[in-house]
C-alpha positions as CSV (number, residue, x, y, z in Angstrom):
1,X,35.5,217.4,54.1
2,X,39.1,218.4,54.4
3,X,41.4,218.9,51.8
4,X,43.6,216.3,53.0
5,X,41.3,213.6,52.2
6,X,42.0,213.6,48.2
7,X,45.9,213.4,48.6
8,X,47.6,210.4,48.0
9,X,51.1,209.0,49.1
10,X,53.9,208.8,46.6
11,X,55.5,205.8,45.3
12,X,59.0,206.9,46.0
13,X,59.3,208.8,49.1
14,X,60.5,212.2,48.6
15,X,63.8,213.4,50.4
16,X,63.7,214.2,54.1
17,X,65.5,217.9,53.6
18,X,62.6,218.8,51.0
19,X,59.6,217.1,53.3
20,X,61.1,218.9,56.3
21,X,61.5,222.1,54.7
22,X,57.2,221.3,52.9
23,X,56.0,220.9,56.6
24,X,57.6,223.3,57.9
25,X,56.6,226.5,55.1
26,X,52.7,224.8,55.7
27,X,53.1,225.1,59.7
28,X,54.2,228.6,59.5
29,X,51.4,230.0,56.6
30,X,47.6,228.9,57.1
31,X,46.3,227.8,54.3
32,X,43.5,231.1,54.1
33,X,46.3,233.4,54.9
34,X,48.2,232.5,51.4
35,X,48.6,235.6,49.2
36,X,47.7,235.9,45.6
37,X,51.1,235.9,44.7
38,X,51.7,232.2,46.0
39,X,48.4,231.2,43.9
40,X,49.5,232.5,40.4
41,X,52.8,231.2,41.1
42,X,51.7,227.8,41.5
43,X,49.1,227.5,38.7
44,X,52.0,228.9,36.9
45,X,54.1,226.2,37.8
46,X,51.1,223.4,37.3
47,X,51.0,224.7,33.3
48,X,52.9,222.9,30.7
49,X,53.5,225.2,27.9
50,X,53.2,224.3,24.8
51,X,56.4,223.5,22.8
52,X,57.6,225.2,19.6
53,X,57.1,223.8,16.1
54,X,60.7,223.1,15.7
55,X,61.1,221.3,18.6
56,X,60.1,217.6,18.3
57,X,58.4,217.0,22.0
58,X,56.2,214.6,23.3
59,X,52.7,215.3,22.8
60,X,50.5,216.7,25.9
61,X,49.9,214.2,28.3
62,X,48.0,214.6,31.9
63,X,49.7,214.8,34.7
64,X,50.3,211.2,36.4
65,X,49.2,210.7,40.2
66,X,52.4,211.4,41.4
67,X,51.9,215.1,39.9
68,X,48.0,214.9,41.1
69,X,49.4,214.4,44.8
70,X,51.2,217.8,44.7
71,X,48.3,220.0,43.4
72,X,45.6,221.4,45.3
73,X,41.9,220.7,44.7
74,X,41.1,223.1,42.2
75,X,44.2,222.5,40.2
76,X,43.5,218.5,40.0
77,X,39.5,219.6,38.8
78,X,41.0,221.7,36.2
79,X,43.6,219.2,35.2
80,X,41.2,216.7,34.8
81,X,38.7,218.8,32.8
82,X,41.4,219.7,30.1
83,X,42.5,215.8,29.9
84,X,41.6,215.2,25.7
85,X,38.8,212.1,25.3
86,X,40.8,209.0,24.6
87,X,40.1,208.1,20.6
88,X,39.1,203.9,20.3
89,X,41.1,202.7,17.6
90,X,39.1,201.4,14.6
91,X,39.9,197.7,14.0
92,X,40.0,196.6,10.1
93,X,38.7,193.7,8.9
94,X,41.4,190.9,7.5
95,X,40.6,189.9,4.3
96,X,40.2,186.3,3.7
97,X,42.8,185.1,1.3
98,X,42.0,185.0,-2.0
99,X,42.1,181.1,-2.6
100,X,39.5,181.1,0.3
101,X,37.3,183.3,-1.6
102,X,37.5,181.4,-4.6
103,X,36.7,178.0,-3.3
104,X,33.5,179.7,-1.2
105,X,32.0,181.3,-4.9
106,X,32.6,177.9,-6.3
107,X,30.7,176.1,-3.4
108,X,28.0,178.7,-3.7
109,X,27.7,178.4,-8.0
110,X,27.9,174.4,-7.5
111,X,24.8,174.8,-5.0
112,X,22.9,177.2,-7.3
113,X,23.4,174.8,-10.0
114,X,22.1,171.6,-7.7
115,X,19.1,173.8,-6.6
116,X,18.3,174.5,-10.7
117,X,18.6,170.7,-11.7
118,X,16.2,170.0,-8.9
119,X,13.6,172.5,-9.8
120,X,13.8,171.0,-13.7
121,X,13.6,167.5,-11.9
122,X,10.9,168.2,-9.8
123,X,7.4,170.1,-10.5
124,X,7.8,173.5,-8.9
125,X,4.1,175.6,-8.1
126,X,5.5,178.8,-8.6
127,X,4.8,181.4,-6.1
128,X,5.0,184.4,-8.3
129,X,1.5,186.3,-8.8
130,X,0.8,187.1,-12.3
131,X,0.8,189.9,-13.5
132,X,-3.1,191.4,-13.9
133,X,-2.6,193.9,-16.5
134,X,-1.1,191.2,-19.3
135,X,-4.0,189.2,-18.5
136,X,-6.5,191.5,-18.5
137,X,-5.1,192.5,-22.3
138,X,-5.3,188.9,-22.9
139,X,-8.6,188.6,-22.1
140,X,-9.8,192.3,-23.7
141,X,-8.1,190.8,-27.3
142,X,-10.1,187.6,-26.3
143,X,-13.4,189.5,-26.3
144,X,-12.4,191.4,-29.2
145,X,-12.1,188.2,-31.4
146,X,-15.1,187.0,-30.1
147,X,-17.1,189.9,-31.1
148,X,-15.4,190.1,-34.8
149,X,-16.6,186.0,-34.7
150,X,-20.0,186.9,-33.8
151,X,-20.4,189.5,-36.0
152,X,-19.2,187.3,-39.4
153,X,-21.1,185.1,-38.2
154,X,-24.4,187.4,-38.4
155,X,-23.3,189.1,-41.3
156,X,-23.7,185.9,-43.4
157,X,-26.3,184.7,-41.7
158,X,-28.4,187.9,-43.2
159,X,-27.0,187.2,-46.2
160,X,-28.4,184.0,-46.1
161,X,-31.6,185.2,-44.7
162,X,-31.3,187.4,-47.5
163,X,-30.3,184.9,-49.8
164,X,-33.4,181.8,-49.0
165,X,-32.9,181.8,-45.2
166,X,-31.7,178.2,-44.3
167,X,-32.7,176.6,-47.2
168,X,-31.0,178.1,-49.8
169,X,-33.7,178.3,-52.0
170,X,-32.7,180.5,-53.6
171,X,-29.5,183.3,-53.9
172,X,-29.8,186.8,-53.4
173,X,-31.2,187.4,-56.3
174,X,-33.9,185.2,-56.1
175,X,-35.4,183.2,-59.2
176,X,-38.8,185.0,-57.9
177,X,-37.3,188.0,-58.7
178,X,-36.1,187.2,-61.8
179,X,-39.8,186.6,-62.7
180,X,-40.3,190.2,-63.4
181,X,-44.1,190.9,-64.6
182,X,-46.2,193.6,-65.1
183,X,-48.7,195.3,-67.3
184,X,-47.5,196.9,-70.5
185,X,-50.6,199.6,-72.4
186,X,-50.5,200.0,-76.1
187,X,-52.0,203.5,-77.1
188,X,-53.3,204.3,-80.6
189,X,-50.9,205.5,-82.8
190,X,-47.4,203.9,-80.9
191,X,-45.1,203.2,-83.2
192,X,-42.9,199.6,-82.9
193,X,-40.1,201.5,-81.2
194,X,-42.4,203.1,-78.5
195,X,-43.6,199.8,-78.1
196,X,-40.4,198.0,-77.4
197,X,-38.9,200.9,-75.0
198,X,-42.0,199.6,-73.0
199,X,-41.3,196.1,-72.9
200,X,-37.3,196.7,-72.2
201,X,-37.6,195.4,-68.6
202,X,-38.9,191.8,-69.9
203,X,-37.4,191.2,-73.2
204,X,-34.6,193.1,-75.3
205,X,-36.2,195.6,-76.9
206,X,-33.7,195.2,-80.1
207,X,-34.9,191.3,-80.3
208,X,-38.3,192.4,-80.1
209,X,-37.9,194.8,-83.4
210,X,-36.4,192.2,-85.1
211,X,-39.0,189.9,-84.5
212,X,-41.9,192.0,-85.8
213,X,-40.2,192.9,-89.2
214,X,-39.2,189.4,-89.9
215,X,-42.4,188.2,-89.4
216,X,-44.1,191.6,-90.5
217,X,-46.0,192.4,-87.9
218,X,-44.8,195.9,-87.3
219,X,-47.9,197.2,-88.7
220,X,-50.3,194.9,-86.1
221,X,-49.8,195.5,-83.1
222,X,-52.8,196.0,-81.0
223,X,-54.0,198.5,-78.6
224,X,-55.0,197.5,-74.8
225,X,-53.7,196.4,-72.3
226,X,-51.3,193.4,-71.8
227,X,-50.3,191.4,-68.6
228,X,-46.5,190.7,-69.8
229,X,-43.6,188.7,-68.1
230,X,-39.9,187.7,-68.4
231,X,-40.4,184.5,-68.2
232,X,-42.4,185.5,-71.4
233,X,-40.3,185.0,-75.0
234,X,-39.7,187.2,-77.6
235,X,-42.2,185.1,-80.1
236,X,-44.8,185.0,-77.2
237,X,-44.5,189.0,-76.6
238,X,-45.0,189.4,-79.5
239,X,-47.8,187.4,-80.7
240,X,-49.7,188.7,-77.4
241,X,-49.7,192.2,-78.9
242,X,-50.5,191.6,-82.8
243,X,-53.2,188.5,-82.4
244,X,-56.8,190.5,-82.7
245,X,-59.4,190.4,-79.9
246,X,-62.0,189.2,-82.1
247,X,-59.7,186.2,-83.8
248,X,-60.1,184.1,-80.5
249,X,-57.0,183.1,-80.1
250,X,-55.6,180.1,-78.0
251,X,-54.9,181.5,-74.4
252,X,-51.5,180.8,-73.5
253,X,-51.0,180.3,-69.5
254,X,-47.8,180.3,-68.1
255,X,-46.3,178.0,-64.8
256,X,-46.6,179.8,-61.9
257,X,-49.1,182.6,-62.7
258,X,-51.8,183.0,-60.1
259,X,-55.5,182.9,-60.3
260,X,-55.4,186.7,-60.5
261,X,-52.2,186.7,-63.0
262,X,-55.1,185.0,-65.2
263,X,-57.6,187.1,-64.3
264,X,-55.7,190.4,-65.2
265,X,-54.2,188.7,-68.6
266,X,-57.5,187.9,-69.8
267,X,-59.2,191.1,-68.7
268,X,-56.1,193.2,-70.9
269,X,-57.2,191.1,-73.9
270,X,-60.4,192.1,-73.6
271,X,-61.3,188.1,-73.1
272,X,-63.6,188.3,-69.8
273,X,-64.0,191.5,-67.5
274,X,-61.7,191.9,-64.7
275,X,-62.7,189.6,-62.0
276,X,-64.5,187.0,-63.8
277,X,-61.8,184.5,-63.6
278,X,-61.5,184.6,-59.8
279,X,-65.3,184.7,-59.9
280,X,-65.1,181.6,-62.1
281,X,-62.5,179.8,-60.3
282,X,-64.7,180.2,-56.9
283,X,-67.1,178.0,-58.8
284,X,-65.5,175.4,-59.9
285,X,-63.7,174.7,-56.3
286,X,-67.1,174.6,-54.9
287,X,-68.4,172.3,-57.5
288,X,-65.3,169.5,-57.3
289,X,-65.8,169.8,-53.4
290,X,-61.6,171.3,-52.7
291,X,-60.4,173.3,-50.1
292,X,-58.3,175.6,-52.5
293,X,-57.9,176.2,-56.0
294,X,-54.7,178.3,-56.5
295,X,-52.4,175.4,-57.5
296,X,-54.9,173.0,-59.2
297,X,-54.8,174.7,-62.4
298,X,-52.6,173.2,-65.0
299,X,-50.6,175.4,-67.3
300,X,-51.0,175.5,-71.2
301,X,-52.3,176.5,-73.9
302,X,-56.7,176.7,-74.2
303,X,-59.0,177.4,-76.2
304,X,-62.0,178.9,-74.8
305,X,-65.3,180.5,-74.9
306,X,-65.4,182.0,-71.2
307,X,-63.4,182.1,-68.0
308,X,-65.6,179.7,-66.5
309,X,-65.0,177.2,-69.3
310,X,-61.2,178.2,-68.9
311,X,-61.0,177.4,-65.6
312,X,-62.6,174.4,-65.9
313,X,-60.6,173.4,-68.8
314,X,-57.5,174.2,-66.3
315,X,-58.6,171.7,-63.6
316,X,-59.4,168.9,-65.7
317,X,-55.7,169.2,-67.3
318,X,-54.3,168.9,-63.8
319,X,-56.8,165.6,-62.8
320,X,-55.5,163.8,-66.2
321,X,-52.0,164.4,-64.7
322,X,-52.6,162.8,-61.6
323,X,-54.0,160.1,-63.5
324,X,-51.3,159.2,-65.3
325,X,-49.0,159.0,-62.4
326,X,-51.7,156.9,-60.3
327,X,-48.9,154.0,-59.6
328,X,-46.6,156.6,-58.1
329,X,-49.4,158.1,-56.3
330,X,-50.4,154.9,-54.7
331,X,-46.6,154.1,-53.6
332,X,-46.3,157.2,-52.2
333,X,-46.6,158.6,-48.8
334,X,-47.9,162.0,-50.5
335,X,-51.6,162.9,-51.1
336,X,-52.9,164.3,-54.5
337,X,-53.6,167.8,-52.3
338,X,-49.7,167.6,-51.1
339,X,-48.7,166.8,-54.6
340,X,-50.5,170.0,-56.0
341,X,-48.8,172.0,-53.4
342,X,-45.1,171.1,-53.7
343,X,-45.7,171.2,-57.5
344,X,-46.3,174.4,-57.5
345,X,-43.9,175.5,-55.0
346,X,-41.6,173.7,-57.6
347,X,-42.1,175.1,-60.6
348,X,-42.0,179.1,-59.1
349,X,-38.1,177.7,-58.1
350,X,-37.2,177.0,-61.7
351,X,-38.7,177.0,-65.1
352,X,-35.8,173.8,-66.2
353,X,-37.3,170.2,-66.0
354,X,-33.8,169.2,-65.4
355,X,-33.5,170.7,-61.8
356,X,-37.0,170.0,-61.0
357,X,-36.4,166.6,-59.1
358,X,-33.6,167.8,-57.7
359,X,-35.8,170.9,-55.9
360,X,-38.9,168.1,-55.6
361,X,-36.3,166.0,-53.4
362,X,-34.7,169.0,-51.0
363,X,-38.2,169.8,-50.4
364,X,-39.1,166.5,-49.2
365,X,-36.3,165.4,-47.2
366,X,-36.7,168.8,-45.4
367,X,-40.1,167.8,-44.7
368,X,-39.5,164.2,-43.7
369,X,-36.8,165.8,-40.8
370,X,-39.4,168.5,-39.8
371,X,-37.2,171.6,-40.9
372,X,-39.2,174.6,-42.0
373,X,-39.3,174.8,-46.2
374,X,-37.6,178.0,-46.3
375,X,-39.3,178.9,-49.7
376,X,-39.6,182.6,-50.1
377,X,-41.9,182.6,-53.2
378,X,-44.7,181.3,-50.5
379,X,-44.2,184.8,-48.4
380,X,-44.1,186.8,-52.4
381,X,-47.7,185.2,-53.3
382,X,-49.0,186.0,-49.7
383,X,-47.8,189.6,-50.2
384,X,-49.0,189.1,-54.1
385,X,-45.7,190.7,-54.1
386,X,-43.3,189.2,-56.7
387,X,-41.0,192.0,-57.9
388,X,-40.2,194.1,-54.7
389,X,-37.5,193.7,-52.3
390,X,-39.1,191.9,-49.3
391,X,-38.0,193.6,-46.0
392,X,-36.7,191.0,-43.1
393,X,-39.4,191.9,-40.8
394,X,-41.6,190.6,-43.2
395,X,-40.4,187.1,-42.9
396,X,-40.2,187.3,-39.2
397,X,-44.2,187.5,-38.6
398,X,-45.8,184.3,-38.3
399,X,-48.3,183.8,-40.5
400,X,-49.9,181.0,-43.0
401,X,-47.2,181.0,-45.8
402,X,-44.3,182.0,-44.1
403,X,-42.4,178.7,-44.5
404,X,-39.6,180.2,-43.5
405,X,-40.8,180.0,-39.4
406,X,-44.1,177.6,-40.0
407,X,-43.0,174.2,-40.8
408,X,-44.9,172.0,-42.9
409,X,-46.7,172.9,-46.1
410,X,-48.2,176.2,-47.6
411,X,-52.5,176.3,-46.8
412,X,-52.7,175.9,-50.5
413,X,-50.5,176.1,-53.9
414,X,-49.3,179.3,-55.0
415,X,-49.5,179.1,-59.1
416,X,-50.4,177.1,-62.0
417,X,-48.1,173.9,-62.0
418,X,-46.6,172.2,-64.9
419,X,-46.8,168.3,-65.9
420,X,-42.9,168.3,-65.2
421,X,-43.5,169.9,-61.5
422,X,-45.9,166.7,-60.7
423,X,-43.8,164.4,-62.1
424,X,-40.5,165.3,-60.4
425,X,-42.7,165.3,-56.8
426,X,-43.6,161.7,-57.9
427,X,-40.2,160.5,-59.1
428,X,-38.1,162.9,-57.0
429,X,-33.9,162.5,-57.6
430,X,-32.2,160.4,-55.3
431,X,-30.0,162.4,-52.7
432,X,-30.1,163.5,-48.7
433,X,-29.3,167.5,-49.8
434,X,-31.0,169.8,-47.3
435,X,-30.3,173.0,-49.1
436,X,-30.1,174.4,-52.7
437,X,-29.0,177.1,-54.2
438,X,-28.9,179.0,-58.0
439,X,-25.7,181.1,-58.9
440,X,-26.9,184.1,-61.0
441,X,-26.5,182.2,-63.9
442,X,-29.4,179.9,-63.2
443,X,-27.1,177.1,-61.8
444,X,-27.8,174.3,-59.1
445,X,-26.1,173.7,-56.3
446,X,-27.1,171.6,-53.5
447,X,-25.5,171.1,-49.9
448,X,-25.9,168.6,-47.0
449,X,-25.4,170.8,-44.2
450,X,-25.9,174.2,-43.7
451,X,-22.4,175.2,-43.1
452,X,-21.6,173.6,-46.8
453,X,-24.2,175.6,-47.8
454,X,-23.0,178.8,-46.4
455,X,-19.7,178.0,-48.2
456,X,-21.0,177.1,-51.6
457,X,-22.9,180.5,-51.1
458,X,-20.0,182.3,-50.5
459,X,-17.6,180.7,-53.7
460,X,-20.1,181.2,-56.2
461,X,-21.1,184.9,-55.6
């Protein structure tokens, strides 16, 4: 392609002296025939110096096509290649007035306050997750209470397990435990003082001195062996120790002792050999045809010859009892066999007549509802145990005269009763108690429900 082709005619025709004089230079010098010289010259013409500082001159510009038409082809490439990029303005954002903003954050607060006075009108589900960690501390401090809950809750449980299980027979300290006996020796040549150091766990020892130089019997007491309780008084201690062997002396049996209690009194006293009591009291159940005899011995005071006389003595007292209360035992739903048992459980509960219908009552209305007795003292005389602390596993195995898991009565009694026990099972006090309960100063208290029990438990110890 020629280098004609790229130029292009003027506007303004030029004048026809300069064109002539143009066309007529170009005819005479080929264009590959041009010097060096002519080059330079005309680049040198074709650059637009730049202007001084101090001059105040129009800024650089490229040349317009009317100075593109005169150059050659390499001149217009080079011109074109210095040409500067063309900057695009940046256009600024107007402002809105400021009324105009003002009345748009007033439409916007007015909405905000519509959308709030339709979410109060209207039930919203909210659609924001909980968060898991506050509810899983809610629930951690949930199980927490619950264990400390559970845990009172078996804590006085055991206590009153401890205590007489649901019944509240009986307190901690148990009026079975209170009835602390056990055999007390008498050696030759023990002074009163010895003497009383030995019976300090049953009576006070001081009392006891007392006693034997008021009623001078310092000098008298006896040597052997003596079956000895707390339930026992001063006067009775006493007059166990000093009355002579030989003399023959009323026998004095206490509520509550057992066929062997018996046995082991009388054999200390040198009254019948050890055994002959239980041997005796074999007898006489067989002779009056009963299934048991523990129970259906009558507390007092004998006079006898032998233990078989003793023991018979014993059983006839309780049959004249039951005699005397034959309207009651007619009205009543009880049998003289069931009569004999509760009496006895009765009187190892409390030595005061006044409770004793009280007791009677519990007892029955826990047996009319089918709820277990509860009574400890059956567990102590299957142990023969009456003194020792009774471990809980004890009470857990079921056998005959735990009445704490077998519900009904005891196989048999479990001690001499007293005409005050039969009487307050005949003529029981009127009142729908479930539970009992002695404070350590041999106080009654009853309850209707077990949690009333619990808390009575709780005030008084």
């Amino acid at each position: 392609m020629s280098e004609n082709s790229f130029k292009v005619k003027a506007k303004k025709p030029a004048p026809a002296s300069s064109a002539k004089n143009r066309s007529q230079s170009s005819a005479k010098a080929p264009a590959q025939n041009r010097s060096s010289s002519s080059s330079s010259q005309k680049l040198e013409k074709a650059r637009v110096k730049k202007p001084s500082s101090s001059s105040r001159l129009p800024e650089k510009k490229l040349p317009d096509v009317r100075d593109l038409s005169l150059m050659t082809r390499d001149e217009r490439i080079r011109a074109v290649l210095d040409r500067p990029e063309k900057k695009i303005p940046k256009t600024e954002k107007k402002s809105a007035p400021a009324s105009s903003r003002y009345e748009g954050m007033k439409k916007s607060i007015e909405k905000s306050k519509e959308k709030e006075k339709e979410k109060k009108d209207s039930p919203v589900v909210s659609s924001v997750k909980p968060d898991t960690s506050v509810l899983l501390m809610h629930l951690a401090a949930g199980l927490f209470i619950l264990v400390i809950i559970l845990t009172a809750v078996l804590v006085i449980s055991r206590r009153g397990n401890n205590s007489s299980e649901a019944t509240g027979v009986q307190p901690v300290l148990q009026e079975a435990e209170k009835v602390n006996q056990g055999d007390v020796t008498v050696l030759s040549g023990m002074s009163a003082s010895q003497v009383a150091s030995l019976l300090a766990p049953y009576t006070d020892s001081a009392a006891f001195l007392d006693y034997l130089a008021s009623a001078s019997l310092s000098g008298s007491l006896q040597v052997g062996t003596y079956h000895v309780s707390s339930e026992m008084s001063t006067e009775q201690i006493a007059s166990l120790l000093t009355t002579p062997v030989s003399a023959c002396a009323p026998v004095v049996i206490y509520p509550g002792y057992t066929v062997e209690n018996i046995d082991s009194m009388l054999a200390n006293r040198s009254f019948a050999s050890r055994g002959e009591f239980i041997k005796a009291c074999r007898q006489v159940m067989e002779e009056s045809g009963l299934d048991f005899i523990e129970g259906w011995l009558m507390a007092g005071t004998y006079e006898s010859s032998s233990a078989l006389d003793l023991a018979r003595q014993m059983l006839n007292a309780t049959l004249d009892e039951l005699r005397s209360h034959s309207a009651e035992l007619a009205s009543s739903d009880l049998s003289a066999r069931q009569v004999i048992i509760i009496a006895s459980m009765v009187n190892r509960e409390t030595q005061d007549a006044s409770q004793m219908p009280v007791i009677a009552a519990v007892m029955l209305n826990r047996l009319a509802t089918g709820m277990p007795l509860g009574i400890d003292a059956t567990t102590r005389y299957e142990l023969n145990d009456w003194v020792g602390k009774i471990p809980q596993s004890v009470y857990e195995r079921d056998t005959p005269y735990n009445t704490r898991r077998k519900p009904g009565l005891p196989p048999s009694g479990i001690g001499s009763i007293s005409p005050q026990a039969v009487d307050a099972v005949l003529n029981p006090a009127v009142t729908g108690a479930l539970y009992y309960l002695h404070d350590d100063e041999g106080k009654l208290y009853t309850g209707y429900t077990y949690e009333e029990h619990l808390n009575t438990y709780e005030s008084v110890h």
